[in-house]
C-alpha positions, 0 to 999 in steps of 0.5 A: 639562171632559171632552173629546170622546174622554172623552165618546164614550168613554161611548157606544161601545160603545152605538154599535158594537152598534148598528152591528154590528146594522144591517150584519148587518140589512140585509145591508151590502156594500161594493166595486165591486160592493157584493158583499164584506163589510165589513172593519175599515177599512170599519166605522172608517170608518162608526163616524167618521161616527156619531161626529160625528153623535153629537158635532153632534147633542149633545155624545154626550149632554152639550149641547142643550135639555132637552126633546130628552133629550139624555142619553137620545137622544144621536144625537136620532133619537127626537123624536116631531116628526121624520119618521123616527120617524113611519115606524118607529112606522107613523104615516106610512103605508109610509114609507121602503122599505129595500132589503136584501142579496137573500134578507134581504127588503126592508121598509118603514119601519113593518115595519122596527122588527117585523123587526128584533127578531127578528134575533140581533144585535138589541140587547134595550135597544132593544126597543120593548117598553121603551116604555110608548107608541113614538110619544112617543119620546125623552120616554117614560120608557124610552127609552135611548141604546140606542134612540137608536143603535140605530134612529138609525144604521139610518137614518143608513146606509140615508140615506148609501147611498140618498143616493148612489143605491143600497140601503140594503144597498150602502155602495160604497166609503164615501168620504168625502163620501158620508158626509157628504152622508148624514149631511145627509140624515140630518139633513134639512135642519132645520139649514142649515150642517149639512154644516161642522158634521159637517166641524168634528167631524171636524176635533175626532176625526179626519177620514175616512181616504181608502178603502182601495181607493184607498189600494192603487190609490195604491201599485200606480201605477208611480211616476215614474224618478228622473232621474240626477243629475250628479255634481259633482266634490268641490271640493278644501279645505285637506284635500284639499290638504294631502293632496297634499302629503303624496303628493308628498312620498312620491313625491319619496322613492320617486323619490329611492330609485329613483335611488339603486338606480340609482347603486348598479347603475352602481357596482358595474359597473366592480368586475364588469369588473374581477374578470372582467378579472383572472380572464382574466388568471389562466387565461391565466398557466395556459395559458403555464405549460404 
């Protein structure tokens, strides 16, 4: 039986044109300030979430009824029954408002699907002119996984930022848990333990990682002194013992040489005596002579 990484293996590349495509679209920014690009870190993060998505929704494209085309709507963002794809086709009125990067132009959702074929990164396999009629979504015949991520993902991004009160352009700082409750959103509530399903996949492909803003205000923060530790006095062993023998015994022998040297000394004093003694006796015999 494939595994998940096996599986998903199959799909993202898919899934990662798709999300190249939505960040340049709608102009996505990330930071205090949702005015920097998008940095790998921040891309990873937005590709573990469609993932799991991708993993609840069908198995990347392996479980789930037949009539929701699993294989050819892996990310089940084209059931004709479903809301989003009522506002994409311009079945729902105006539909969801889309709020991009100023100078992009923001759109509603009907106008959403016109435009965004007309942008360069715009994958052609997720033309609606693959379509033989747009509103029967995924039980159309052209329909692909490309549509699936593609259009799939657009608003799952546009759901995780909105969700967290911003534009649909403003990703912030991708926490964990805004992406999360943007992918409940995403799913809208059709499903109710939604939110630990998306958690269990994580658990299965690996969790989010903490963002990397907080990752750099963990390691500027001064870290706490360490407290001197006392040391302790290495307790003597048998070793250390025995190491005191042996430098009681050298200094027993140097006691002994030193108080041989001195003996020597007060030896050879009387023989000095002796020959100064004899050499006065000498000079004296010299003087009488005279």
């Amino acid at each position: 039986m494939a595994t998940e990484a096996e599986l998903w293996d199959v799909q993202r590349a898919t899934a990662e044109i798709g999300l190249s495509f939505v960040i340049d679209f709608l102009g996505c920014k990330i930071g205090d300030n949702n005015d920097q690009d998008l940095d790998p870190n921040a891309t990873g993060r937005l590709m573990k979430i469609i993932r799991a998505v991708s993993w609840v929704e069908s198995k990347h494209g392996t479980a789930g009824p037949a009539s929701n085309h699993p294989k050819e709507d892996p990310f089940q963002s084209g059931n004709p029954d479903d809301s989003w794809w009522k506002e994409l086709t311009g079945q729902s009125g105006n539909g969801s408002r889309f709020i991009r990067f100023p100078g992009l132009g923001n759109l509603w959702a009907k106008d959403v699907q016109a435009a965004a074929e007309k942008n360069a990164y715009f994958p052609q396999a997720a033309s609606f002119s693959a379509l033989g009629d747009k509103t029967d979504g995924h039980n159309d015949t052209g329909f692909s996984p490309s549509h699936s991520y593609t259009w799939g993902i657009l608003y799952l991004v546009h759901k995780i930022n909105t969700k967290a009160g911003d534009s649909s352009y403003q990703c912030g700082d991708l926490a964990r848990q805004r992406l999360i409750d943007g992918a409940v959103a995403y799913n809208g509530g059709g499903v109710a333990d939604y939110e630990q399903r998306i958690i269990d996949a994580l658990a299965i492909i690996g969790d989010i990682p903490a963002p990397l803003a907080v990752l750099n205000a963990r390691l500027a923060m001064p870290r706490p002194a360490k407290r001197p530790t006392k040391q302790k006095k290495p307790r003597l062993g048998k070793v250390s013992a025995a190491k005191r023998a042996l430098g009681a015994a050298r200094a027993s022998k140097k006691g002994k040489a030193k108080k041989g040297k001195a003996k020597a000394k007060k030896a050879k004093t009387p023989r000095t005596a002796r020959k100064a003694k004899t050499v006065n006796r000498r000079k004296k015999s010299n003087r009488v002579r005279r």
